[in-house]
Structures are given as C-alpha cells and as structure tokens.
Backbone bond lengths (Angstrom), bond angles and torsions (degrees), N, CA, C in turn:
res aa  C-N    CA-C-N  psi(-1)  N-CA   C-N-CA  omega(-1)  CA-C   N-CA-C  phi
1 X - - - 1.456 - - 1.520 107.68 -
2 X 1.532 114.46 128.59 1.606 111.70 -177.47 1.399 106.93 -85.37
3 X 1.265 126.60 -179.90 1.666 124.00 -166.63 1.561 88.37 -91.28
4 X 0.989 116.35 -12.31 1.680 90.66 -166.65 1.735 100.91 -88.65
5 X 1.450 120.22 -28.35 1.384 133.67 164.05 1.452 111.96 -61.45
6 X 1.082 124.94 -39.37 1.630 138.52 175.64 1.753 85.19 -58.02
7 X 1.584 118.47 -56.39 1.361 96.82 -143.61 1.859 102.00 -94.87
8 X 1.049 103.17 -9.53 2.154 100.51 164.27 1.584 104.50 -76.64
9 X 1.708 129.25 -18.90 1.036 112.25 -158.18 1.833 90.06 -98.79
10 X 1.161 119.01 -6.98 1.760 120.68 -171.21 1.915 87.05 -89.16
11 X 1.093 127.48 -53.24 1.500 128.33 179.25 1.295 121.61 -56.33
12 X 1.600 110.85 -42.25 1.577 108.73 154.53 1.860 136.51 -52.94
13 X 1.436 88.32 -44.85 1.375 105.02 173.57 1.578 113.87 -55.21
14 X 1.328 108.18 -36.62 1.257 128.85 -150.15 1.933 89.68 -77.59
15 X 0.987 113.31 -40.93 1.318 110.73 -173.73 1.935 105.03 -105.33
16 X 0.966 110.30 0.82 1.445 108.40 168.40 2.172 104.48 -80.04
17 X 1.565 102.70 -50.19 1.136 99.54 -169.69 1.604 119.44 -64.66
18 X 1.275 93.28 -47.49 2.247 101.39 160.94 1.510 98.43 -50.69
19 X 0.898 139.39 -59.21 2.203 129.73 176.18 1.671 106.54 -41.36
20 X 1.855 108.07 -46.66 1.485 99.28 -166.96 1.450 88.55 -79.02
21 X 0.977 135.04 -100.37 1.416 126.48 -178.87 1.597 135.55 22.36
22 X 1.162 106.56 -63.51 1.281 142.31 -172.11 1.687 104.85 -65.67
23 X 1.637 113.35 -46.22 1.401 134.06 162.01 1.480 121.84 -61.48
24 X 1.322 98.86 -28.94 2.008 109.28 -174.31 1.211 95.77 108.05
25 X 0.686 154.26 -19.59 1.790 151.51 165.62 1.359 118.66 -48.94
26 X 1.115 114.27 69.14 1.200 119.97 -156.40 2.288 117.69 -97.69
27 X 1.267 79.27 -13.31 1.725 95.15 170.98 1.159 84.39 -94.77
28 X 1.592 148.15 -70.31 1.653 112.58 -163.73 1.164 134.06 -64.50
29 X 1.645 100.94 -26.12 1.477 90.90 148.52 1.050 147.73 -101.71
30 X 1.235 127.87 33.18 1.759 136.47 131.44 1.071 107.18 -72.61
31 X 1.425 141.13 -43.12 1.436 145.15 175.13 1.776 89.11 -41.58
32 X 1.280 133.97 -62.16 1.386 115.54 -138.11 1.540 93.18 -113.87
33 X 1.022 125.40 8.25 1.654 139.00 170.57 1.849 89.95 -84.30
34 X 1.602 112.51 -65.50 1.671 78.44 -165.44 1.212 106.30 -90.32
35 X 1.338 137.10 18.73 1.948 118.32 161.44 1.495 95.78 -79.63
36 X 1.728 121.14 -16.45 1.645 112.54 168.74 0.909 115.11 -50.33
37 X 1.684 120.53 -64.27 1.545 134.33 170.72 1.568 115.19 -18.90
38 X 1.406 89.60 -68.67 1.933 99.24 -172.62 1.872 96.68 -55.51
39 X 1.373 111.14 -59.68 1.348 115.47 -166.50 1.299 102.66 -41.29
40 X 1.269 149.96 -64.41 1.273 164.65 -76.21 1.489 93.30 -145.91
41 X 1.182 129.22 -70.51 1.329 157.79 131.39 1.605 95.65 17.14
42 X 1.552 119.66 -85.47 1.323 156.59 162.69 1.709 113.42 -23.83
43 X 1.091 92.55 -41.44 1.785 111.05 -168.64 1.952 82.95 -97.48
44 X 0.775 125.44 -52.91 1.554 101.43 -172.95 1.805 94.40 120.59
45 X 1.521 115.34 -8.70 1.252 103.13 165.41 1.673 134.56 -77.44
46 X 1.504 100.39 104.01 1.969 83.51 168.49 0.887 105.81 -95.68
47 X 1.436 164.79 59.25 1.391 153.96 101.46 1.111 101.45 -42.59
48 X 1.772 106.56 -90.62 1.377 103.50 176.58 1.733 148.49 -9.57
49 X 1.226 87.62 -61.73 1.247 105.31 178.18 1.809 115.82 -81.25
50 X 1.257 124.98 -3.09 1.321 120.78 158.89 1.841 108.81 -81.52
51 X 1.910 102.50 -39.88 1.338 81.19 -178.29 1.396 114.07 -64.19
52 X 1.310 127.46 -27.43 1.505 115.40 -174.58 1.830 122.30 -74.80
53 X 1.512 108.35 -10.39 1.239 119.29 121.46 1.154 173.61 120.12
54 X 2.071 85.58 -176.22 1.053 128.64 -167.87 1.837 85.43 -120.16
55 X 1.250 110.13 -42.33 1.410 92.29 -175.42 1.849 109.24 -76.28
56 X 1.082 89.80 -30.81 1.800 74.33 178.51 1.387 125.66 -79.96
57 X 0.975 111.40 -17.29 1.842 118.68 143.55 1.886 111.73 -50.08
58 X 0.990 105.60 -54.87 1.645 106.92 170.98 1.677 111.93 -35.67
59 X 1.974 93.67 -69.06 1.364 96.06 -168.73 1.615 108.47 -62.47
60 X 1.310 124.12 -32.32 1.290 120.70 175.27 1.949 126.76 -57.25
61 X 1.317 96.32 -23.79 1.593 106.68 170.26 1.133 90.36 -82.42
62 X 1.419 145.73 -84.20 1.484 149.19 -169.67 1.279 104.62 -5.90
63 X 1.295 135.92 -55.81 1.368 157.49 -143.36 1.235 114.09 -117.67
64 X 1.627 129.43 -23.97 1.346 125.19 144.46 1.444 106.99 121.16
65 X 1.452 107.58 -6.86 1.604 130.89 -178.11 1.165 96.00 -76.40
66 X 1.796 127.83 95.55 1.242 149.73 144.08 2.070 114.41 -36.21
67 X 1.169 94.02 -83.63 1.240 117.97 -176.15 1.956 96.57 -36.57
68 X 1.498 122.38 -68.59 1.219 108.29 154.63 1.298 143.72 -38.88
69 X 1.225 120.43 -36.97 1.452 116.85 175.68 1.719 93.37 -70.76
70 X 1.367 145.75 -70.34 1.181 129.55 -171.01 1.111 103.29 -50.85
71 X 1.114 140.64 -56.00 2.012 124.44 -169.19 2.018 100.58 -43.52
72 X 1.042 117.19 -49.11 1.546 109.33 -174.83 1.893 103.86 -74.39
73 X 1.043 132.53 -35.92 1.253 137.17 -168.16 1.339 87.09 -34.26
C-alpha cells in the first residue's frame, strides 16, 4: 500500500466509521476507526489519526467503557 493510498483510505474510513456510529453500529465502527489509526498512522497523518481517536473514545463513552475512553484520551 503506497502512503498516498494509505492516506485516501484513513479519510474514507474516517467518514465510514462516524456513518457506523451514528447508526448504532458501534463495533464497525471501532472496527474501521482503528484500521483509520494504522491507515493514517501509515500516511504520516496525525490529524487524522487523532480524529479516529477521537471517535473511538466516542464509541467507548457510548457504551459506558470508562477505562477505554481514557486509554484514547
């Protein structure tokens, strides 16, 4: 995977996992929040990759998992 493919596929993700989320799907989107991470990660983006997270801190409050939301903080 080249970085520039790494880095459309961390921006895609990035808005796939806010869709699962957003639906209640909340394991696919952690599923596609941390291949963001790696993706994002990969590409040399940390923006990116804080918002993704930032969303899995979301889904982790959603769900009541304390201890998770601080590990991403």
């Amino acid at each position: 995977r080249t970085t520039e493919c790494a880095a459309f596929e961390a921006r895609a993700l990035e808005y796939l996992a806010y869709g699962e989320l957003r639906a209640g799907r909340h394991g696919q989107a952690r599923a596609h929040a941390e291949e963001g991470v790696r993706a994002a990660l990969l590409a040399g983006h940390r923006n990116t990759a804080a918002s993704h997270h930032a969303m899995l801190a979301l889904a982790a409050s959603i769900e009541g998992d304390t201890a998770a939301v601080a590990g991403y903080a």
